[in-house]
C-alpha positions as CSV (number, residue, x, y, z in Angstrom):
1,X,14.2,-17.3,154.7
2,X,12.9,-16.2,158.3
3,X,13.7,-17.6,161.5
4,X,12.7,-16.7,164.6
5,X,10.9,-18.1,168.3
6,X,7.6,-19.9,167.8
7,X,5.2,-17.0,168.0
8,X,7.5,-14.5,166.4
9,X,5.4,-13.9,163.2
10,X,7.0,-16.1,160.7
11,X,4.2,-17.6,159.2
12,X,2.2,-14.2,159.5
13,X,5.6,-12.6,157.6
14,X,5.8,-15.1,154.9
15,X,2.4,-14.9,153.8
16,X,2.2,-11.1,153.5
17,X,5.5,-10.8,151.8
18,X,4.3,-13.6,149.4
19,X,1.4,-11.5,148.9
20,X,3.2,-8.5,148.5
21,X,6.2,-10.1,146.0
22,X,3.8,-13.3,144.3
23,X,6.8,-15.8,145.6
24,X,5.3,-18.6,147.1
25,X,6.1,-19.0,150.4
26,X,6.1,-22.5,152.4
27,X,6.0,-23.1,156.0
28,X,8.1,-25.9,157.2
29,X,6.3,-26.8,160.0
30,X,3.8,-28.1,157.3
31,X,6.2,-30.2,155.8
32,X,8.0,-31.5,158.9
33,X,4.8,-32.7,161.1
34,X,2.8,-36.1,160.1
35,X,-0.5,-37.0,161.1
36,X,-0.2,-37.2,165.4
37,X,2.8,-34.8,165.4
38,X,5.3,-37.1,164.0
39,X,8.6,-35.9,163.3
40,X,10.0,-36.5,159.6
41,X,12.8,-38.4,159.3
42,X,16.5,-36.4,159.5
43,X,17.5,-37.7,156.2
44,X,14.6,-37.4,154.1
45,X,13.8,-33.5,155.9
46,X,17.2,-33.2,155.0
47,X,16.2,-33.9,151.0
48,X,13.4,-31.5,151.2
49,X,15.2,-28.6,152.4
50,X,17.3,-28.9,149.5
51,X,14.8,-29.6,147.0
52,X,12.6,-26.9,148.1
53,X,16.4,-24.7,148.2
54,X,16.7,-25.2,144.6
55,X,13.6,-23.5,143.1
56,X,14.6,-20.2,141.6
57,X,12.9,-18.4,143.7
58,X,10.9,-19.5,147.4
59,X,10.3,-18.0,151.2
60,X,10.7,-20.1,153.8
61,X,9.6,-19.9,157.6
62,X,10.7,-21.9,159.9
63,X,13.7,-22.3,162.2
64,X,14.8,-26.5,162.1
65,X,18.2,-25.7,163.2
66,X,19.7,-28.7,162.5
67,X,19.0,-28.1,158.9
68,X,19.7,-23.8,159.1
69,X,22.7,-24.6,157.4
70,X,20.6,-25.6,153.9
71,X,18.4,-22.7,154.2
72,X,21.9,-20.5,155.1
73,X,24.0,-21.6,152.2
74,X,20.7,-20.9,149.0
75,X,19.3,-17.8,150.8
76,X,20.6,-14.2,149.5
77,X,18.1,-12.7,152.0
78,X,17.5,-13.8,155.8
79,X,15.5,-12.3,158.4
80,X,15.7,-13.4,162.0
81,X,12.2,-11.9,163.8
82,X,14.4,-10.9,167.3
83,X,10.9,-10.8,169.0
84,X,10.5,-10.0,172.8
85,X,9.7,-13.8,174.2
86,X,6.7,-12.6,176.4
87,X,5.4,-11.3,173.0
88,X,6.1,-14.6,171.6
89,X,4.2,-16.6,174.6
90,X,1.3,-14.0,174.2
91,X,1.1,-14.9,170.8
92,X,1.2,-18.8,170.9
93,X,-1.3,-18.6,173.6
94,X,-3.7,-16.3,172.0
95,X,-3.2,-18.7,169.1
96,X,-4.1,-21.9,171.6
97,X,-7.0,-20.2,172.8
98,X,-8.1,-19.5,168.7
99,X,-7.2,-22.9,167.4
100,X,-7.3,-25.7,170.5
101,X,-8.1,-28.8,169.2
102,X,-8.0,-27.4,165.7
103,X,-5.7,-27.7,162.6
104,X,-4.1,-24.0,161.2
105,X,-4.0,-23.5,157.6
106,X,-0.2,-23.9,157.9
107,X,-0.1,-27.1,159.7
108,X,-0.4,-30.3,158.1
109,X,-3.8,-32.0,158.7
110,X,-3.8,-34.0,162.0
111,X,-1.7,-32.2,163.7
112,X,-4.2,-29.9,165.7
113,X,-3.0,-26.8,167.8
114,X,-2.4,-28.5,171.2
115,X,-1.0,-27.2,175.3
116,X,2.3,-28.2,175.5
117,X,4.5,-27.0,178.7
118,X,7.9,-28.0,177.1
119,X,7.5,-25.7,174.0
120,X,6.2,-23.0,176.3
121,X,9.8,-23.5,178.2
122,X,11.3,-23.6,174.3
123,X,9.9,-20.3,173.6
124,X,11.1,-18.6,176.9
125,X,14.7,-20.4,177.0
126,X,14.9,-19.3,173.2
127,X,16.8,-15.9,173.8
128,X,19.5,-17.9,176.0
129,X,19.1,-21.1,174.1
130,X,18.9,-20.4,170.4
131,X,19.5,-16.6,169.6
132,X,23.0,-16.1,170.5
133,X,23.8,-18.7,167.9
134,X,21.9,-18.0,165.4
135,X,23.3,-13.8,166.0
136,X,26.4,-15.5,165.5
137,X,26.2,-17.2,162.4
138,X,24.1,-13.9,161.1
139,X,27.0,-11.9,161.9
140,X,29.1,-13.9,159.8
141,X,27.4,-13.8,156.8
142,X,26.4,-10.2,156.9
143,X,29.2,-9.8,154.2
144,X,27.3,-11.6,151.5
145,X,23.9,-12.3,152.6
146,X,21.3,-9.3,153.1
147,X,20.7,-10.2,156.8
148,X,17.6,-8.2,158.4
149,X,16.6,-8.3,162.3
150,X,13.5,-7.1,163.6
151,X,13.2,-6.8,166.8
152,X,9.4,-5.5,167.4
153,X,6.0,-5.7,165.9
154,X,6.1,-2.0,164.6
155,X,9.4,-2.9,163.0
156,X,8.3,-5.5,161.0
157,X,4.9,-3.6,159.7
158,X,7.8,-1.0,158.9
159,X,9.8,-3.4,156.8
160,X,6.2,-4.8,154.7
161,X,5.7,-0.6,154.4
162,X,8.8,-0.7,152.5
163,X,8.4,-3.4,150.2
């Protein structure tokens, strides 16, 4: 699985290493969103998680943390992309200025890229907000999971080199 801010590169991650390993890769944010940005309901996300969780094999981007603990328990391999947040802004407003107005290929159809302040404010409260948590329950699966951080760009084109 791979978590990380909005704008970290999970998306980008997934589809390279499901290029470089042939496991298909899904982006949750696909699944999540209806038409006009409608949430999924808790339950029936819930169900999906686990249903996706029990294929032999999958990658999975996406942070949802009130369903990490699904994506925790069936992963053997997790990596968090630790990415500097003014990389991250740079990146979802590069991506704005791309696709405004527009679906991406891993967003569900009517659900076109769009200026939002509040997930600007997301991304930048996301090291205070969000990482120390997530750090947290890393550490404490270190034992028996293969946890990998990344904390730059070049370190994740180091980590594809390797695979």
């Amino acid at each position: 699985m791979i978590i990380g801010s909005a704008g970290s590169g999970k998306s980008t991650l997934a589809k390279k290493l499901e290029a470089k390993t042939g496991i298909a890769a899904t982006h949750l944010d696909a699944l999540y969103w209806r038409p006009g940005w409608v949430a999924t309901e808790r339950e029936h996300w819930r169900a999906i998680q686990e249903d996706l969780c029990r294929q032999e094999s999958w990658i999975l981007d996406g942070n949802y943390g009130r369903t990490l603990d699904i994506r925790l328990k069936h992963s053997d391999t997790i990596i968090f992309l630790d990415i500097n947040r003014y990389v991250c802004l740079a990146r979802v407003v590069w991506r704005i200025c791309k696709s405004y107005g527009k679906t991406r290929p891993d967003m569900p159809a009517g659900c076109p890229e769009q200026f939002d302040w509040q997930f600007f404010r997301w991304i930048f409260d996301y090291p205070k907000n969000n990482r120390p948590e997530i750090l947290q329950k890393l550490n404490a699966l270190s034992a028996e999971k293969n946890v990998i951080v990344l904390r730059s760009p070049r370190e994740v084109a180091n980590f594809l080199k390797g695979i």
